[in-house]
C-alpha positions as CSV (number, residue, x, y, z in Angstrom):
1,X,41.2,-16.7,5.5
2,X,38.3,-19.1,4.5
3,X,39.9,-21.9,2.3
4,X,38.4,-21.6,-1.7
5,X,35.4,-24.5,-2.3
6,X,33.6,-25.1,-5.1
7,X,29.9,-25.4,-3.9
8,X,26.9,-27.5,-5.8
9,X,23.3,-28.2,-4.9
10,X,22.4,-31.6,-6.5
11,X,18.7,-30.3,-7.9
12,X,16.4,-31.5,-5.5
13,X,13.0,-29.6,-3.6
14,X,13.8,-30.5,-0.2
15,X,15.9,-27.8,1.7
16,X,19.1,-29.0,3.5
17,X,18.4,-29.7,6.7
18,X,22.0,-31.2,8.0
19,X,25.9,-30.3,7.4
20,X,28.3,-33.0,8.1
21,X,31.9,-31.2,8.7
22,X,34.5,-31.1,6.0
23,X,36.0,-35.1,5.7
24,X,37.4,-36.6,3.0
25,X,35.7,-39.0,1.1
26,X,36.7,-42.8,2.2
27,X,34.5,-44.4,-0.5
28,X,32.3,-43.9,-3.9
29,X,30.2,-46.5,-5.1
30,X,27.4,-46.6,-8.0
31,X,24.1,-49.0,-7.6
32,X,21.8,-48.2,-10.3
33,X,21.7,-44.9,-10.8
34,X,22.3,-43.5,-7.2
35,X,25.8,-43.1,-5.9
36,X,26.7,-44.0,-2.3
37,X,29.4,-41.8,-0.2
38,X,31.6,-42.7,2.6
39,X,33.0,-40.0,4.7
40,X,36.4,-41.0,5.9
41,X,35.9,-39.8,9.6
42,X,33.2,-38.6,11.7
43,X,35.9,-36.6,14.5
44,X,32.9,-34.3,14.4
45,X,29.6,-36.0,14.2
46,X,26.5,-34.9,13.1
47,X,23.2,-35.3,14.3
48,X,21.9,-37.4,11.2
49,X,18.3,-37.4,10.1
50,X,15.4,-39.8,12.0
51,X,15.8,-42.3,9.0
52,X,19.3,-43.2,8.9
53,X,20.5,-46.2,10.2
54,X,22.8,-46.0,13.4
55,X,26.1,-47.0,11.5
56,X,24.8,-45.1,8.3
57,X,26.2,-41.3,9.7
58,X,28.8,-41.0,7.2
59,X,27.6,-42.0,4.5
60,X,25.3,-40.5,1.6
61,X,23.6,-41.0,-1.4
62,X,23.6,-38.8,-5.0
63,X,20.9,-39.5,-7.1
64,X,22.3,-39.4,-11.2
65,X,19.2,-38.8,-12.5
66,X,19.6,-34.9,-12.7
67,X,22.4,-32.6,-14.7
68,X,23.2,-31.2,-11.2
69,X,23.8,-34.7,-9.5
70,X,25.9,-35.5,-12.6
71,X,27.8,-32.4,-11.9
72,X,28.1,-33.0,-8.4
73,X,29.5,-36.9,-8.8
74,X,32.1,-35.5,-10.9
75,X,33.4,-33.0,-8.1
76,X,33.4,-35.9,-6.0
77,X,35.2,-37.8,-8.1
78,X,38.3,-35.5,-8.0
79,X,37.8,-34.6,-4.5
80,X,38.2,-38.4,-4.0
81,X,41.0,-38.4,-6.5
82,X,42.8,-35.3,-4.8
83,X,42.1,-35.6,-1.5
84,X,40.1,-33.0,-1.0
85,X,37.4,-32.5,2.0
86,X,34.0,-32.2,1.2
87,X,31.2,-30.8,3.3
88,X,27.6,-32.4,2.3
89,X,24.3,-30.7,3.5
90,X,21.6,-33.0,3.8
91,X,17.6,-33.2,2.9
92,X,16.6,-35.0,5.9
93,X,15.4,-38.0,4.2
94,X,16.4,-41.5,3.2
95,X,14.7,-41.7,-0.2
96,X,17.3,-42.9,-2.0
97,X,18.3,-45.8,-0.1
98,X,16.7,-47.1,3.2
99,X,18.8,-45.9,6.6
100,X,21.1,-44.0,4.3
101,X,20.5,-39.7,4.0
102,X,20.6,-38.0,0.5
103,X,22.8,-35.4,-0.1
104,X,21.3,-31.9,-1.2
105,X,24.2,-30.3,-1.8
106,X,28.0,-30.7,-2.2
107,X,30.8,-28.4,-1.2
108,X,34.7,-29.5,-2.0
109,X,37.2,-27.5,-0.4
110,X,40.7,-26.9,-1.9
111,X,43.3,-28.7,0.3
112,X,45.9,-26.9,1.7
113,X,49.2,-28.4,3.0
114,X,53.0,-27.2,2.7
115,X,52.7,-27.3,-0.7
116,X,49.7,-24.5,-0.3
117,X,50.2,-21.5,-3.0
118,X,51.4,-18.6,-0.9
119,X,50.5,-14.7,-1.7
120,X,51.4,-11.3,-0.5
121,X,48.6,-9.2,1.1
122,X,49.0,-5.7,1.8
123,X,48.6,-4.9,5.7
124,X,44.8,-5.1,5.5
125,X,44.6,-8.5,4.9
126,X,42.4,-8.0,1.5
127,X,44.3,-6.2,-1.0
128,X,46.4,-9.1,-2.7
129,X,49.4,-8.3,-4.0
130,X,50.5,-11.4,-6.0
131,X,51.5,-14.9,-5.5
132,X,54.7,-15.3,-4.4
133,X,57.2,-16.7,-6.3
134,X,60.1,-16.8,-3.7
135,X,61.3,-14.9,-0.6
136,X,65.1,-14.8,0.6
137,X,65.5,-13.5,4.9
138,X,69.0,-12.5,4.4
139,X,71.1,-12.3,7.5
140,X,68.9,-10.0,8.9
141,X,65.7,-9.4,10.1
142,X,65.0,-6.2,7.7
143,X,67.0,-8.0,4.7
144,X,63.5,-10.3,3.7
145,X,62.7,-9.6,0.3
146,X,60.3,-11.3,-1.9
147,X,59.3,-11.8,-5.4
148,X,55.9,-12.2,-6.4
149,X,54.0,-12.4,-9.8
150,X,51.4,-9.6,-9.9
151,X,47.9,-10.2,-9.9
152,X,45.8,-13.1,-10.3
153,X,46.5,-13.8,-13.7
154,X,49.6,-11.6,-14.3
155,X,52.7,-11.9,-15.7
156,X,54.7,-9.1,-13.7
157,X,57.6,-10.2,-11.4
158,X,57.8,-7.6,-8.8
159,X,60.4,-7.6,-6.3
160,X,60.6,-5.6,-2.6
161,X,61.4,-5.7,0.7
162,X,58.5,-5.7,3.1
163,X,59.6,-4.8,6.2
164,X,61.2,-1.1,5.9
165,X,60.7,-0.1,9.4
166,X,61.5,-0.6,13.1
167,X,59.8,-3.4,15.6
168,X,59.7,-3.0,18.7
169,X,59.8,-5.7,20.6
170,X,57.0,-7.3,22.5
171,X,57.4,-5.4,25.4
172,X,58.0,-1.4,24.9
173,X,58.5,1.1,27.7
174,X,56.9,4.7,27.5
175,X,58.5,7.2,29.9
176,X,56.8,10.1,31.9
177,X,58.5,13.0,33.3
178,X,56.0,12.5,36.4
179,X,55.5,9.6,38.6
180,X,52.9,7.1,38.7
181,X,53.2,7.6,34.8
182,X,51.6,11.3,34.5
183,X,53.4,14.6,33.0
184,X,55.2,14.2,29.5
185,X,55.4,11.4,27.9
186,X,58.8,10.3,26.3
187,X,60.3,7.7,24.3
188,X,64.0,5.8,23.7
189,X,64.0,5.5,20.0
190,X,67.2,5.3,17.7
191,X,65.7,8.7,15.6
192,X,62.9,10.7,14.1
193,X,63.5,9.6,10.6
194,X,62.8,5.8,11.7
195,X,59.5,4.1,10.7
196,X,58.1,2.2,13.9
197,X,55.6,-0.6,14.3
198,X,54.0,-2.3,17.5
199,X,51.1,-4.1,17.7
200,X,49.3,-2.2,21.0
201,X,50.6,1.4,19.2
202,X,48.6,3.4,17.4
203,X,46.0,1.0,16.7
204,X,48.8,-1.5,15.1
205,X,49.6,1.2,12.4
206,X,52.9,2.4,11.2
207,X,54.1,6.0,12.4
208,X,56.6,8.2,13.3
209,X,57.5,9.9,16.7
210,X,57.6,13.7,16.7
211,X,59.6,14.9,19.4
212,X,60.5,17.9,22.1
213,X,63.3,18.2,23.8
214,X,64.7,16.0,26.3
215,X,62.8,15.2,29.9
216,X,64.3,13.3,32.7
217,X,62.1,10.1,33.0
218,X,60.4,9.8,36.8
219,X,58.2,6.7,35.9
220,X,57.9,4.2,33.2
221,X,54.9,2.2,31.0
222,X,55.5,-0.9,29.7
223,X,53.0,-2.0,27.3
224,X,53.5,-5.5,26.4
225,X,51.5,-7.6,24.0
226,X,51.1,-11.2,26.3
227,X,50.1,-9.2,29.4
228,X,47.0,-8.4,30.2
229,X,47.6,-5.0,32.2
230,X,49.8,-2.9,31.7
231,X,52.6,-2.2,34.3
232,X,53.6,1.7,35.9
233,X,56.9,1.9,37.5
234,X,58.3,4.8,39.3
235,X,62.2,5.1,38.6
236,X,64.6,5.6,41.6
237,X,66.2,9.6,41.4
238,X,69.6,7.4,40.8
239,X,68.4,5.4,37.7
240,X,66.7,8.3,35.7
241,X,67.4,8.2,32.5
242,X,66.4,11.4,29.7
243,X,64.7,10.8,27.0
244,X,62.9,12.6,24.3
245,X,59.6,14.1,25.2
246,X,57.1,13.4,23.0
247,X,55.1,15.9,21.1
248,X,52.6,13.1,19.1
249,X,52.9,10.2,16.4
250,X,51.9,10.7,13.1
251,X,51.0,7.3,10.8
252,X,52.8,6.4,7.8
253,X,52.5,4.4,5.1
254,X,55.7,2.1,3.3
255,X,55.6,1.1,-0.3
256,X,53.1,-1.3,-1.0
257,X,52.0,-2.7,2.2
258,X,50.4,0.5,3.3
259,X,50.0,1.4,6.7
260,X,50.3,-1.9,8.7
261,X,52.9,-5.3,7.8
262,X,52.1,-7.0,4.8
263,X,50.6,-10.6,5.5
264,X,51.7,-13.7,3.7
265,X,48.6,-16.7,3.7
266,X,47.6,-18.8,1.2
């Protein structure tokens, strides 16, 4: 998810002809009416414009002579007060101050830490549910449940527990009443009525298994999500185990994170 930033051009012709990476500011000073900005780190340096002194890379200057420069020294202000990263695009020239780059426009980025503002997201990763309020795992697995408050600027509590089916672990065997992993396919599962996820199934989507009856497993698939390849083994006649055939899967959907797991990001 791309963090939320608050973006500002500071009003001038020229177009922007440099980014410097998102930093937080180190210093803010005023001389006259430009202000001069010190990034606090150049971890990834630009390529600064042919007029700016060798030790002048981090820094910038605002001219205060526009509404929008006014505008942008105040964001910079409480970026500086909040610790906040900013992300400046250049004009390419030194104008303002000799060996030192003007800024053409300002970007502040909201800072994110373990005190971030957590929400719900249904399984497609856009549809936000609400910002969660709290979540309790319970003893097991199945038992999370969380509380969130409804909308952007809601005032529902909403309570529920996300994770209302089965998953399979990283590895998960399909069974074949053939060798070499050919003939009817088959599964182990603990019933029809279960809802199943796994990541490499059904294109990461909830669903059901709808079965025949039993076959007696010759060779087995194990599709695992760190492998590259997937693996075919044929079972010795002595280890055979039965399993349900398979007639297909059908994809479901569980109350409100649809048809994948609901996501949990800032």
């Amino acid at each position: 998810m791309r963090n939320k930033a608050i973006i500002l051009a500071c009003g001038l012709a020229t177009a922007p002809q440099v980014i410097a990476a998102p930093q937080p500011i180190e210093q803010l000073k005023i001389a006259g009416d430009v202000v001069h900005i010190t990034l606090a780190q150049t971890t990834n340096p630009r390529t600064p414009a042919a007029c700016v002194s060798p030790d002048n890379a981090s820094k910038w200057t605002l001219s205060l002579n526009t509404a929008s420069g006014k505008a942008s020294y105040a964001l910079l202000v409480n970026a500086f007060e909040k610790e906040k990263q900013v992300e400046i695009e250049g004009t390419g020239d030194c104008t303002d101050h000799p060996g030192v780059e003007r800024a053409y426009a300002v970007s502040v980025q909201q800072k994110h830490g373990d005190e971030s503002v957590l929400y719900v997201y249904k399984g497609d990763g856009v549809t936000k549910l609400g910002r969660i309020l709290k979540w309790e795992p319970g003893s097991r697995w199945e038992h999370l449940q969380i509380t969130y408050l409804s909308g952007e600027l809601g005032h529902s509590v909403k309570t529920f527990n996300p994770r209302t089916y089965y998953d399979l672990t990283e590895t998960y065997s399909i069974y074949f009443s053939e060798e070499n992993c050919t003939g009817v396919a088959g599964y182990k599962t603990p019933g029809d009525e279960y809802t199943y996820y796994h990541s490499e199934y059904n294109n990461g989507q909830f669903f059901k298994f709808q079965h025949t009856s039993q076959i007696t497993a010759k060779s087995r698939l194990d599709i695992s999500t760190e492998k590259d390849s997937n693996s075919c083994w044929n079972i010795p006649w002595q280890d055979r185990p039965k399993v349900r055939g398979l007639t297909n899967t059908r994809t479901v959907s569980i109350e409100k994170c649809g048809t994948s797991p609901c996501i949990i990001k800032p």
